[in-house]
N, C-alpha and C positions, 0 to 999 in steps of 0.2 A: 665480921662486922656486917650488920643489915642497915639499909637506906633506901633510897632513892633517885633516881635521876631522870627530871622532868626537862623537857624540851618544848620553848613557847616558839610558836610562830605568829605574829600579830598583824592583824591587816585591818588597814583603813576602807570603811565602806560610809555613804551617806546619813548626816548625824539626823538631820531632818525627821529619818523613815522613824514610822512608827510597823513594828515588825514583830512577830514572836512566831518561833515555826515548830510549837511541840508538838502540833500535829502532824509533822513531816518526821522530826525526829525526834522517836518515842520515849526514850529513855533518860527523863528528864531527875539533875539529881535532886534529893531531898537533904539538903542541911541542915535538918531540924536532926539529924542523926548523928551530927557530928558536935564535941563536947570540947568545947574551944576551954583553955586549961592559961589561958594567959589573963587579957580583960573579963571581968565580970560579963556573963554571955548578954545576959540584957542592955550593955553598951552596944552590941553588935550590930543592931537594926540601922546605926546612926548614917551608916551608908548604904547606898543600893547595890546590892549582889547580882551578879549577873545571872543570865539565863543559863543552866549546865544540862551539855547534852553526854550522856556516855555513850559513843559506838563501837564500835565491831572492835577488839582489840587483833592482836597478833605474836606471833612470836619471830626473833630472828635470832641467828647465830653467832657466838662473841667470844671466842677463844676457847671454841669446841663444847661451848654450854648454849645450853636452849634458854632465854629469855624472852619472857610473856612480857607484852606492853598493852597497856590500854590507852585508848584514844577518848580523849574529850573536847568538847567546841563551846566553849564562851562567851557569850553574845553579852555585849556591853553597851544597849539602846542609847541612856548618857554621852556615852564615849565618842558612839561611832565609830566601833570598831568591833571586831572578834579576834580569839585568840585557839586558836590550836594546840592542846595539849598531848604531844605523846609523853605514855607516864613508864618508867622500867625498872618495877619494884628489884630489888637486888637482896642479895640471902648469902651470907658465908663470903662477900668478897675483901679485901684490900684494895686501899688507893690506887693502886696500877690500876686494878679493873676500872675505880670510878674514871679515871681520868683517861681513860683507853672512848669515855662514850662523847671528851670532849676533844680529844684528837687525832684520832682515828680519820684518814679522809674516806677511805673505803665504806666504814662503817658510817662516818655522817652522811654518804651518797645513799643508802640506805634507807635513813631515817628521813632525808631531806624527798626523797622521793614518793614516802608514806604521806609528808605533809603534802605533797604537791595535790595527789590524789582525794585528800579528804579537802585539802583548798576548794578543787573543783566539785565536789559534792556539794561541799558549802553552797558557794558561789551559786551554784545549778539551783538548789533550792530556794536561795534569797533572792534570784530573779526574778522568781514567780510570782512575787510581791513588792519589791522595788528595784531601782533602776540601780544596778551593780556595774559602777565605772572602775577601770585597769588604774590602777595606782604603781607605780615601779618602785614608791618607796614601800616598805616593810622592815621589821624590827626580828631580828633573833635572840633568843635570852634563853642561859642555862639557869636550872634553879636543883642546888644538891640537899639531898635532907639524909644525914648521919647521922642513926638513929643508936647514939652514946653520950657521956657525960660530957660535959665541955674539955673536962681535965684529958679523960680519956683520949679521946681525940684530937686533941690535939697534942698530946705527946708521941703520935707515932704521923701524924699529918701534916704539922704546922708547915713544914717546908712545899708541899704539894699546895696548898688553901690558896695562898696569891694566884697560882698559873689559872685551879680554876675561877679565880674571879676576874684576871682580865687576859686569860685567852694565853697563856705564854705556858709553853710544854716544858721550859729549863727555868723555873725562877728562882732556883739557886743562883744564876748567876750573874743576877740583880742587884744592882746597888741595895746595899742594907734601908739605908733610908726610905729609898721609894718601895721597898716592900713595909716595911713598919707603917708609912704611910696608906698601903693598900689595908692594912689588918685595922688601919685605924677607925675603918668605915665601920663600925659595929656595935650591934644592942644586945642585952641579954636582959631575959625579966627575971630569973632567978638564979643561984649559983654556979646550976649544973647546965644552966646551955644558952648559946650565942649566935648569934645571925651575922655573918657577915654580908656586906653591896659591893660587887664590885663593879665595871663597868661593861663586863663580856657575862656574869654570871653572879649568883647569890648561893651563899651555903648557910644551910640550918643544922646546928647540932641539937639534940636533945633526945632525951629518952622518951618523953612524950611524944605520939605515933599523929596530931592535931596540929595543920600546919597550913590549912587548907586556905585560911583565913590570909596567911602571907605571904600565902601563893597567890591571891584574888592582890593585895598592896603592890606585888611587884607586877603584874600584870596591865593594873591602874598606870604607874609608874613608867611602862613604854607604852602604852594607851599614848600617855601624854606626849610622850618624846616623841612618838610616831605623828601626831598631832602638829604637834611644833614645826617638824620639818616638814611634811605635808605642804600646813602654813605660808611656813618658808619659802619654799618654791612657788610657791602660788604667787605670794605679795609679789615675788621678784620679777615674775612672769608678767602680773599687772602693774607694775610698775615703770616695767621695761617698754612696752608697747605703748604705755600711755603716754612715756616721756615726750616721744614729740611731736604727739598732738598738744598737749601743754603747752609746750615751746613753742608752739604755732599759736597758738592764740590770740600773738598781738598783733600778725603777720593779718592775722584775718577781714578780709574785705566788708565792707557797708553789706552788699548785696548777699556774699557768701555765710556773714553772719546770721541775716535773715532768712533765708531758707535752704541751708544747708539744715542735716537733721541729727550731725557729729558733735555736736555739743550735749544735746539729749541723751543718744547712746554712753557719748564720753562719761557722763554725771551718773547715768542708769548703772553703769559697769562700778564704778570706783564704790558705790552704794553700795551694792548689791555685795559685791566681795568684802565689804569693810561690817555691813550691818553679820553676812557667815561669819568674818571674824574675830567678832568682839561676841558673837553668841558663844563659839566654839570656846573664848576660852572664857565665858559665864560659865559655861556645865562643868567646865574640867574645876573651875573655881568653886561649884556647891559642892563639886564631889567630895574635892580635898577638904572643904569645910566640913561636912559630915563625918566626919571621921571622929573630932571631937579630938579634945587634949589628953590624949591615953598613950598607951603600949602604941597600937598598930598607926596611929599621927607620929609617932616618934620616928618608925619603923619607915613610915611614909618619907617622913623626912631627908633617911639618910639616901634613899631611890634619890628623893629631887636634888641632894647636893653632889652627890656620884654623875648624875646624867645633867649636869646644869642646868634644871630646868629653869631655874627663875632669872641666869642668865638669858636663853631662849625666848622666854616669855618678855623681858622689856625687849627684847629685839626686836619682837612679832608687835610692839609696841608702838615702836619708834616709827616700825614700818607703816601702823595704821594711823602714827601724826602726819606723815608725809603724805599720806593719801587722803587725811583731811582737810589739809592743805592743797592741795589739789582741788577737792572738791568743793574746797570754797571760794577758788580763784575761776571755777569754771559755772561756779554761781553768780560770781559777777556777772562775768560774758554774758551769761542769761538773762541777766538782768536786764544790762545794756540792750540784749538783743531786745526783749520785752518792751523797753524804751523806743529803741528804733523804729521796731512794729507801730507803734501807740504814735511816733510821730509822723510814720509814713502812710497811715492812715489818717491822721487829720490834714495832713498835706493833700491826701487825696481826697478829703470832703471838701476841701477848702478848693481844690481846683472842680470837683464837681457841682459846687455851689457857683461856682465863678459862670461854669457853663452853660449853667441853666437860667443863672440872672442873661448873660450876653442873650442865649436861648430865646427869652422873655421881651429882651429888649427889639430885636429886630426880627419878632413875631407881631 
């Protein structure tokens, strides 16, 4: 049996930057070479394709065979994000092999180390054009491509297909149900082959070698989840901090309100991260819109209900009504303060009119 097995690493970098570094790394790919056999190819334009870099490949050793891997880098300007591809065509193996490249620790310290390395290469050159900040969160995702009929393959695999979708080396010994339920995540566009989602990984069967396409969907698909959480932790960070200057608001003095300059900052902060998060998840919204009502929307689909994104997404929601809320109570304040100013300057024309009339009088 020949396939595949690709290993994504995904990392969040500033969505803002406008960036492209082919001339840093030369080996940009060309997709016009590639004959997508699922949508009619002229639907494909409907969304934006990343940047693809191909580098230096390699080989490592895996149960005394030599395997060639190649390295690609996916720059997703939309996104805000890049993805690293190590890719490890495979020739004449059996499921044990495949699933030896999803559980192996020896051998992921391996692989995880190759990604470390091309991380920082990345990294090193996107510096040189924008401001590259350490993110702790990041996404890992297998993607297998079994290059047989559906029927095929799955008559000597079906019991293997669960572990690799969410991560479990025995899933024989899984309640029946929640496995039926893991197989139940699946599309196929024609008789002979099937995609499954699962939550640690994705398997494509088919005879058709054109896959490239649903390798960029699942890629899109922790884009987003990486995004989310990102988000996540962001709101909660600004959220947390802000509480109790909030909370002090009412607490706050005549004098203090007027020239203090924490109501400013307060309103500037809650802005500034609320106006990032409703952009952030504008792009991720044209993306998935461009997609259009096809094969790969569908495909999209089954990523967003396996990773709950659109649970995520009102969350990241609810978070930005609360911070709208905020920012409209600390619009008051401002107001107020606006107010106070305006009266405590006519108070002070009014006593320096007074002084000038007394001034006047016993000159």
């Amino acid at each position: 049996m020949d396939g595949e097995f690709i290993k994504l690493y995904i990392y969040d970098i500033p969505e803002r930057a406008s960036y492209d570094i082919k001339d840093l790394f030369k080996n940009v790919e060309d997709f016009s070479k590639y004959e997508y056999n699922a949508p009619a190819p002229e639907e494909l334009p409907t969304f934006t394709l990343p940047q693809i870099y191909n580098l230096k490949g390699g080989e490592l050793q895996v149960d005394g065979k030599s395997i060639k891997y190649r390295v690609q880098v996916a720059l997703y300007a939309l996104g805000g994000a890049y993805s690293i591809r190590i890719r490890f065509p495979l020739e004449n193996i059996d499921y044990s092999f495949i699933t030896k490249f999803s559980f192996d620790k020896e051998l992921a310290k391996e692989i995880n180390a190759i990604a470390e390395k091309i991380k920082k290469r990345v990294e090193a050159e996107l510096s040189k054009q924008i401001n590259i900040s350490a993110s702790t969160i990041s996404e890992e995702y297998n993607f297998y491509f079994i290059n047989a009929t559906k029927n095929e393959a799955l008559k000597s695999g079906k019991g293997i297909i669960p572990g690799l979708l969410i991560d479990e080396p025995n899933p024989q010994g899984l309640d029946q149900s929640y496995i039926d339920n893991v197989l139940s995540k699946s599309i196929s566009y024609n008789a002979d082959d099937i995609t499954y989602v699962g939550w640690e990984g994705a398997v494509l069967i088919d005879k058709l070698k054109s896959f490239d396409y649903e390798l960029i969907v699942a890629e899109i698909a922790n884009i987003q989840l990486l995004k989310f959480r990102v988000y996540k932790e962001k709101a909660s960070i600004v959220l947390k901090e802000t509480s109790n200057s909030v909370a002090g608001l009412d607490r706050m003095g005549f004098f203090e309100r007027i020239f203090s300059s924490k109501l400013e900052k307060l309103n500037k902060r809650l802005g500034i991260f609320q106006d990032d998060l409703m952009e952030m998840l504008n792009r991720i919204d044209n993306t998935v819109f461009g997609m259009g009502e096809w094969y790969l929307s569908r495909l999209y689909n089954l990523f967003a209900s396996t990773f709950r994104l659109n649970e995520l997404r009102e969350s990241l929601i609810r978070d930005s009504e609360i911070i709208e809320r905020r920012k409209a109570l600390v619009h008051d304040v401002l107001e107020a303060k606006r107010n106070d100013i305006l009266e405590l300057v006519v108070i002070l024309l009014i006593l320096v009119e007074i002084v000038v009339e007394l001034i006047y009088l016993y000159h």
